[in-house]
C-alpha positions as CSV (number, residue, x, y, z in Angstrom):
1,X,55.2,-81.1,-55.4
2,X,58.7,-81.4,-56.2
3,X,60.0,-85.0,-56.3
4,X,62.5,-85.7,-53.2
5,X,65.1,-88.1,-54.3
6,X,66.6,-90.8,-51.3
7,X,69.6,-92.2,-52.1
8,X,70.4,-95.9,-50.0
9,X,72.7,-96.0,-47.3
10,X,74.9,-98.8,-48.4
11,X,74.8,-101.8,-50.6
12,X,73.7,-104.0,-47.9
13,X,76.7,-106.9,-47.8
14,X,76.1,-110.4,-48.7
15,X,74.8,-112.5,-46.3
16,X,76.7,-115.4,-44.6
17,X,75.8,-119.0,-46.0
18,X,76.3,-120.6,-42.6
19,X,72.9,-120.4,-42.2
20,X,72.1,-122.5,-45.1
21,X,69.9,-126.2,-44.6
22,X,71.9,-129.1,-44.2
23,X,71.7,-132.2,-47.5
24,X,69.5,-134.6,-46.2
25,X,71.5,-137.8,-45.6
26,X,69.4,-140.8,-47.2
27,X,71.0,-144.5,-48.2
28,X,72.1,-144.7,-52.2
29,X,70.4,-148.1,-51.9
30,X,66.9,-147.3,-51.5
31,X,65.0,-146.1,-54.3
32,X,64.3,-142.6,-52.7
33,X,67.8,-142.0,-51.9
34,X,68.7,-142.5,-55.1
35,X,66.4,-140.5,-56.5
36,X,67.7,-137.4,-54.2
37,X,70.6,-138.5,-55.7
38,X,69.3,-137.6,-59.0
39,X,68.0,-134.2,-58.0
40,X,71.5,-133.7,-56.8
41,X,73.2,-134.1,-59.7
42,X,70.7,-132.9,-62.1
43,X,72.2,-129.4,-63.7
44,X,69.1,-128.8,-66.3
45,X,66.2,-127.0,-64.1
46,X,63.2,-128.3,-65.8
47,X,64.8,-132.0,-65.4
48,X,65.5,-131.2,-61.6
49,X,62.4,-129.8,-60.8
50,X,60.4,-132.8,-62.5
51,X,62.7,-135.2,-60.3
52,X,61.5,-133.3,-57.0
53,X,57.5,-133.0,-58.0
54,X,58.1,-137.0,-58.4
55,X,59.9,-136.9,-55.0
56,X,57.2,-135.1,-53.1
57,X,54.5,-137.2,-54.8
58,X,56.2,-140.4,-53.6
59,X,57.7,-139.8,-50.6
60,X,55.3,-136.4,-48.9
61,X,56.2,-137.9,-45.4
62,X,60.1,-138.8,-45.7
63,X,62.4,-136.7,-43.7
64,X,64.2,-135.2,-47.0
65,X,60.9,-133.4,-48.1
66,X,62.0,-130.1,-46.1
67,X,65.6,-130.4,-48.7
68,X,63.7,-130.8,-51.4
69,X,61.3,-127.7,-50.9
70,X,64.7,-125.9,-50.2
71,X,66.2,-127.3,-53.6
72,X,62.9,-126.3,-54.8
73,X,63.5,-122.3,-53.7
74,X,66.5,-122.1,-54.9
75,X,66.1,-123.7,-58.4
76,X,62.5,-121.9,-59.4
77,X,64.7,-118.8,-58.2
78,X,67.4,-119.3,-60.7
79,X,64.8,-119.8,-63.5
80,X,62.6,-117.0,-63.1
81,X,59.2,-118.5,-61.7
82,X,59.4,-116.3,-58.7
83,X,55.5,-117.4,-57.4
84,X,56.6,-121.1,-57.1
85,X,60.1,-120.5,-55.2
86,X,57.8,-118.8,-52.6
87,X,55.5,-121.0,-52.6
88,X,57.9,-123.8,-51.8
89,X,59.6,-121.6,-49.0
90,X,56.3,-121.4,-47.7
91,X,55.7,-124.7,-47.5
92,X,59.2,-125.4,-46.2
93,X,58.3,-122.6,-43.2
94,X,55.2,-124.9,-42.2
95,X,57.7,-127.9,-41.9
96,X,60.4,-125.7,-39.8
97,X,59.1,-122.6,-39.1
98,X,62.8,-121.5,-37.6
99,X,64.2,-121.9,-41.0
100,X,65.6,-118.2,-41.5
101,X,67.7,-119.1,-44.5
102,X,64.7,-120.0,-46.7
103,X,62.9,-117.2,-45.5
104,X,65.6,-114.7,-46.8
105,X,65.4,-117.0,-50.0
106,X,61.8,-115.4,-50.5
107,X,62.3,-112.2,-49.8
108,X,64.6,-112.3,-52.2
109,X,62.2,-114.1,-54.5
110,X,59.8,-111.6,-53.9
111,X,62.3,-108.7,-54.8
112,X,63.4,-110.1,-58.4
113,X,59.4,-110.4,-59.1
114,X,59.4,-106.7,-58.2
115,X,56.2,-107.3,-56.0
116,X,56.2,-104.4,-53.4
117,X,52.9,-106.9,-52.2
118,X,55.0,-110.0,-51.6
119,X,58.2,-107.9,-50.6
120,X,56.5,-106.7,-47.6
121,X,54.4,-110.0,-46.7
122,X,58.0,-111.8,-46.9
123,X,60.0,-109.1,-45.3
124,X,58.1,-108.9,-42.1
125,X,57.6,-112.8,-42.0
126,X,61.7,-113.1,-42.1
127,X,62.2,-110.3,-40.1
128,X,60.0,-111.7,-37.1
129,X,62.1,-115.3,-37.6
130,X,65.2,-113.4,-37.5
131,X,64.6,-111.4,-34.4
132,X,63.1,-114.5,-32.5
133,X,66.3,-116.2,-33.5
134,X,68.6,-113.2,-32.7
135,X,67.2,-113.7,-29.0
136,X,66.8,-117.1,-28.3
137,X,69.3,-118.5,-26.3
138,X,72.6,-120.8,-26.5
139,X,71.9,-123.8,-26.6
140,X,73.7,-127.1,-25.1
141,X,74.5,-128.1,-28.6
142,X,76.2,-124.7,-29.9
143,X,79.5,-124.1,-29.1
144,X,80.5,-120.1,-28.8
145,X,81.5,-119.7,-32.1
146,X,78.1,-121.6,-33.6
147,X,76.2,-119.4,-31.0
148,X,77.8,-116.2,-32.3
149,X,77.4,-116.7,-36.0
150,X,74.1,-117.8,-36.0
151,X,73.0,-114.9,-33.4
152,X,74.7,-112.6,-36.4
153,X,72.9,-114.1,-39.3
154,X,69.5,-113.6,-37.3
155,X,70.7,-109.6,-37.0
156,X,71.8,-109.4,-41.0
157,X,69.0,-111.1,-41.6
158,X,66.7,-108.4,-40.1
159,X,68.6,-105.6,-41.0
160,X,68.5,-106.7,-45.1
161,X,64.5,-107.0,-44.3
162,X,64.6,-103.3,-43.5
163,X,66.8,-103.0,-46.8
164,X,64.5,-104.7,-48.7
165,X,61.1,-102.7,-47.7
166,X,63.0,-99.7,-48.4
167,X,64.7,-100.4,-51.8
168,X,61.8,-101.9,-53.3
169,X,59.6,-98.2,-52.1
170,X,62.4,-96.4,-54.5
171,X,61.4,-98.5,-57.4
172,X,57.8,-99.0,-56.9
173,X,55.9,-96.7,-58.7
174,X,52.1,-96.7,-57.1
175,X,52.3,-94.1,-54.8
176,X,49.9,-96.3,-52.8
177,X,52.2,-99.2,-52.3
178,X,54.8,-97.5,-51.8
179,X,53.2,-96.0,-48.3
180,X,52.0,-99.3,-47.9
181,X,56.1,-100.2,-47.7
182,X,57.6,-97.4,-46.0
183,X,54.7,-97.8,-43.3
184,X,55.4,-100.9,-42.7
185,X,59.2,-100.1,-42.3
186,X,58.3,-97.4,-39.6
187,X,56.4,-99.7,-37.5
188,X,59.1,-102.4,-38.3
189,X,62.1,-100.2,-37.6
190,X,61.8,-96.6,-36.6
191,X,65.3,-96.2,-35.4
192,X,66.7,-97.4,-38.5
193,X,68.7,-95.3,-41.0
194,X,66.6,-96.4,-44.1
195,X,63.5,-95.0,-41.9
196,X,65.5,-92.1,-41.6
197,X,65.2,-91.4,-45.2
198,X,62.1,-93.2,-45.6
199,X,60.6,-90.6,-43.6
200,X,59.6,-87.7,-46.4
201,X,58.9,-90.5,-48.8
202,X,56.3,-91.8,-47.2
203,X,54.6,-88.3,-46.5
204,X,55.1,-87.8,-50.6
205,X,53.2,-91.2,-51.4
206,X,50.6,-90.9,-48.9
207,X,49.7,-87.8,-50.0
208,X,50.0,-88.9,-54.0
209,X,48.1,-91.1,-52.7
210,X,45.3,-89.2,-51.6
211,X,45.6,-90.1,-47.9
212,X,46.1,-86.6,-46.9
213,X,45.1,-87.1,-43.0
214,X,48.2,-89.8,-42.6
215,X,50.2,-87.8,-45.2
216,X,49.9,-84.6,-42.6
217,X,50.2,-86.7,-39.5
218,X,53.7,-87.5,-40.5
219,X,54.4,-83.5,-41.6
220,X,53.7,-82.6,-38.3
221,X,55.8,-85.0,-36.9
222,X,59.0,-83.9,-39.3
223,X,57.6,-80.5,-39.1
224,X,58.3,-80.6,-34.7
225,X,61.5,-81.9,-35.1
226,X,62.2,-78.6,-37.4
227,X,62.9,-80.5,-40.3
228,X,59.9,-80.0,-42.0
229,X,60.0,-79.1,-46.3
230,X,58.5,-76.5,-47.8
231,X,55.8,-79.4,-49.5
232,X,55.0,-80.8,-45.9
233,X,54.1,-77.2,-44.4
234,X,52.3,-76.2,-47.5
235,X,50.6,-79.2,-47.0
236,X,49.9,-78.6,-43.2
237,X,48.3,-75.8,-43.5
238,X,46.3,-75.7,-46.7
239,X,45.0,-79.5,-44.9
240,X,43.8,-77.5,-41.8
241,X,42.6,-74.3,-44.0
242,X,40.3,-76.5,-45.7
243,X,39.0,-78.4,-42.8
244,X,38.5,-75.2,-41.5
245,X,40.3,-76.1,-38.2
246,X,42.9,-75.3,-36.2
247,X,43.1,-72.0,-37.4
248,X,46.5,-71.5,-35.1
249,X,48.3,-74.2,-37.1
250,X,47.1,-72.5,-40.5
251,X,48.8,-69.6,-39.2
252,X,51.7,-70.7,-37.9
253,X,52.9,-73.4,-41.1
254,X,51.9,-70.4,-43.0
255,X,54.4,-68.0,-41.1
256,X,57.2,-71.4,-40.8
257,X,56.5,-72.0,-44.9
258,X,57.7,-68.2,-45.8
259,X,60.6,-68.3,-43.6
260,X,61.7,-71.0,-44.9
261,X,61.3,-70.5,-48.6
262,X,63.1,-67.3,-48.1
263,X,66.1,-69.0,-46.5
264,X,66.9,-71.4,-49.0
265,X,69.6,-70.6,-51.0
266,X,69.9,-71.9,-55.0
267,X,71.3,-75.8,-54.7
268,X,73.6,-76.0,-57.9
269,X,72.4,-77.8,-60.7
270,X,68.9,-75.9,-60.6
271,X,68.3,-73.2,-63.1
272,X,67.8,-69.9,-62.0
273,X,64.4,-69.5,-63.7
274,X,63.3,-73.0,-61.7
275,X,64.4,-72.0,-58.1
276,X,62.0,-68.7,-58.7
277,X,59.3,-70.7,-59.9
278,X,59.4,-72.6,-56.6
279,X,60.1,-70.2,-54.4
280,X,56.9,-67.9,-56.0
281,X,54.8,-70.7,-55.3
282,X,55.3,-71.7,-51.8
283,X,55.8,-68.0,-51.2
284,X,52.1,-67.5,-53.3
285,X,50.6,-70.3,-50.9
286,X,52.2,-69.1,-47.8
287,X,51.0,-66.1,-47.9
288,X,47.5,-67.4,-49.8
289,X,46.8,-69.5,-46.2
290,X,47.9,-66.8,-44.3
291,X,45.6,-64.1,-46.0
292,X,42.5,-66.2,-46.7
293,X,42.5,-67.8,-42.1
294,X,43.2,-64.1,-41.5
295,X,39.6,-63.3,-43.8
296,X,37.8,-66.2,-41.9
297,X,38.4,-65.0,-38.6
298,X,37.3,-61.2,-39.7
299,X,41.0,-59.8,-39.6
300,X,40.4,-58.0,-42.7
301,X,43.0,-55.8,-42.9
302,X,46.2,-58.1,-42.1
303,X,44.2,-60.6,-44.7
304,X,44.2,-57.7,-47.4
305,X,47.4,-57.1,-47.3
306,X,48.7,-61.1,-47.2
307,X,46.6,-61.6,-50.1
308,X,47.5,-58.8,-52.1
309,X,51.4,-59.9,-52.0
310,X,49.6,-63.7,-52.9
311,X,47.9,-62.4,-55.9
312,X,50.6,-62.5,-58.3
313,X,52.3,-65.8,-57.2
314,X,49.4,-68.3,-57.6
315,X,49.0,-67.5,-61.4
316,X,47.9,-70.3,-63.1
317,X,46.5,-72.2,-60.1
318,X,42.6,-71.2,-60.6
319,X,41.0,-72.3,-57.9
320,X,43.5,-70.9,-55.0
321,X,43.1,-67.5,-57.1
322,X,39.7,-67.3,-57.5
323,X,39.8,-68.0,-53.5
324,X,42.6,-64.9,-52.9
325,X,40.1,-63.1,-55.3
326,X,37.2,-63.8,-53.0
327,X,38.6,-62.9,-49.6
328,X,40.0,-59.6,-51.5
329,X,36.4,-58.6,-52.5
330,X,35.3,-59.2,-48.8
331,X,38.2,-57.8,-47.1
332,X,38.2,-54.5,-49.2
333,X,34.0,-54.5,-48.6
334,X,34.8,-54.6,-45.2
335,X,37.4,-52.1,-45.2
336,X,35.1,-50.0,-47.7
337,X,37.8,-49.8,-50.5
338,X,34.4,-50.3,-52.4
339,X,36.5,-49.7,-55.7
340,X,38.7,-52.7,-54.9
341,X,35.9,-54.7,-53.8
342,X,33.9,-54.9,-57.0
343,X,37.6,-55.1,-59.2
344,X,38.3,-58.3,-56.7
345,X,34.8,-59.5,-57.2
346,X,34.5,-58.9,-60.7
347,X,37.9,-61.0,-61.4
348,X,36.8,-63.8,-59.1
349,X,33.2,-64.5,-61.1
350,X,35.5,-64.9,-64.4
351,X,36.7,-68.1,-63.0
352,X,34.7,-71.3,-62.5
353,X,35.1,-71.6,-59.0
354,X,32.9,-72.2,-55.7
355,X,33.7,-68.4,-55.1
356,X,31.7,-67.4,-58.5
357,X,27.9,-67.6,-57.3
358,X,29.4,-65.9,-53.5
359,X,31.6,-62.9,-55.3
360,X,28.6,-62.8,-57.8
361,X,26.0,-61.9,-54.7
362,X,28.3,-59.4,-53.6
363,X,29.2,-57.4,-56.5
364,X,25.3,-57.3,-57.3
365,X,24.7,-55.9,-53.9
366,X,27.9,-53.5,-54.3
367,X,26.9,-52.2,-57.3
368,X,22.9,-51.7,-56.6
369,X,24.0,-49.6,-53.8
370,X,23.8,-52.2,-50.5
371,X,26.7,-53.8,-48.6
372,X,26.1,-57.4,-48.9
373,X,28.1,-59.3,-47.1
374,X,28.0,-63.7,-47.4
């Protein structure tokens, strides 16, 4: 299938720091405020970050440990070690599990590891902070303005969560986790404008990925709406042909994938030789479902004659020829074009196929006289 390219929405802004942990307030005269002191003015990261393990392993109850797994965050960040600065948010979360700052600190973390795995544990874990936040209450203590901007940081907050899960399915190469992403920004945000695009995406990976029941689940859904591509109906229908269900649907995606191929006009930038190798082969497997659900249900002629203008376009794709070949050989036996029936038969035992042992039953009957029919 074609590759469908998405292109983002916006470069998501950056995010107020208003939200950002308070420094811990702790007296220059006792040893552990003067250590914070230290960690404070530390520049060298290594240095730092040996000055906070000695903080947490001294002081693991004192009321500055939640500023030092923040300092933490933030410095592993800056140097690179991506697991630890999650890690440390983590452990910050268990000490103030309202702290949405820190949790945008690892999504962040998780997206400069490029871990679609982490992205989307992080993602949803910030993005169910921020929407708790975004509708909790005013307080006694928050004046309108306080109220205001820290109602807006929850909602940016969010909304760069559904950034995030989407961004990191453009660069994420296993189709796999990529549906794993752009699922979990459907459930997460189905109205939202990155969902929007997110949609044929996801019905690409999940069907790269072999998860063709989910993969047509979402066609159908794009396919309602009439917005459905020429790879999602092709899909449809050759889903529903093989489960040999549903023949109405075969029929109809089949009919919906040749009108459409025959709309679309040449986008520029395409060679003319590459739009008519597309367009032969959604025409070829339009007409390929169409011809071979028209053979199953015994409508022999309307199948001969959808598979005849098949024929040419599936060249090169063996095993949906020797399948047109097949339902040729049976059609034409039917319709006692006996000529055509052994030519169709004879073509489809040349290729390795499921169809070779059935076409080869046939033609032996055909040509020792008796109509055989499987």
């Amino acid at each position: 299938m074609p590759r469908i390219t998405a292109v983002l929405l916006l470069i998501f802004p950056l995010v107020p720091l208003g939200a950002q942990r308070q420094s811990v307030v702790v007296s220059g005269a006792t040893p552990e405020g003067i250590l914070i002191q230290q960690i404070r003015d530390e520049s060298d990261g290594a240095k730092k970050m040996a000055l906070m393990d000695e903080f947490l392993t001294r002081y693991p109850k004192h009321e500055g440990v939640p500023w030092v797994y923040s300092e933490i965050t933030t410095t592993c960040s800056g140097m690179g070690q991506y697991d630890k600065a999650m890690a440390a948010a983590g452990k910050l979360l268990e000490l103030d599990p309202g702290d949405l700052g820190i949790a945008l600190a690892a999504v962040k973390a998780a997206e400069a590891k490029k871990d679609p795995d982490a992205v989307r544990q992080w993602a949803v874990r910030a993005s169910g902070l921020a929407r708790k936040e975004a509708q909790a209450p005013k307080t006694e203590a928050e004046d309108d303005a306080t109220f205001s901007q820290r109602v807006t940081f929850a909602k940016q907050v969010d909304a760069y969560t559904e950034y995030s899960l989407f961004n990191t399915a453009l660069q994420t190469q296993d189709p796999a986790k990529k549906a794993v992403l752009l699922g979990t920004l459907e459930k997460q945000a189905p109205e939202s404008g990155y969902w929007a695009q997110g949609e044929g995406l996801y019905f690409l990976a999940l069907a790269q990925s072999g998860d063709m029941p989910a993969a047509v689940a979402v066609a159908e859904k794009v396919i309602a709406r009439g917005q459905g591509t020429e790879e999602m109906l092709a899909a449809a229908g050759e889903f529903y042909l093989r489960q040999n269900k549903e023949p109405e649907k075969v029929l109809d995606y089949s009919s919906k994938l040749v009108a459409l191929t025959n709309s679309r006009s040449r986008p520029d930038g395409v060679s003319e030789a590459d739009w008519q190798k597309r367009k032969d082969y959604f025409l070829g497997m339009g007409q390929w479902m169409a011809g071979v659900q028209l053979s199953t249900q015994g409508k022999f002629g309307e199948a001969d004659k959808a598979l005849r203008a098949a024929l040419p376009l599936v060249e090169g794709n063996d095993q949906v020829k020797a399948a047109a070949l097949y339902n040729l050989g049976l059609a034409n036996q039917w319709l006692k074009n006996l000529a055509d029936a052994i030519k169709f038969y004879e073509q489809c035992t040349a290729i390795d196929s499921p169809f070779r042992p059935l076409a080869a039953g046939n033609l032996k009957g055909l040509k020792s006289g008796y109509r055989v029919i499987k």
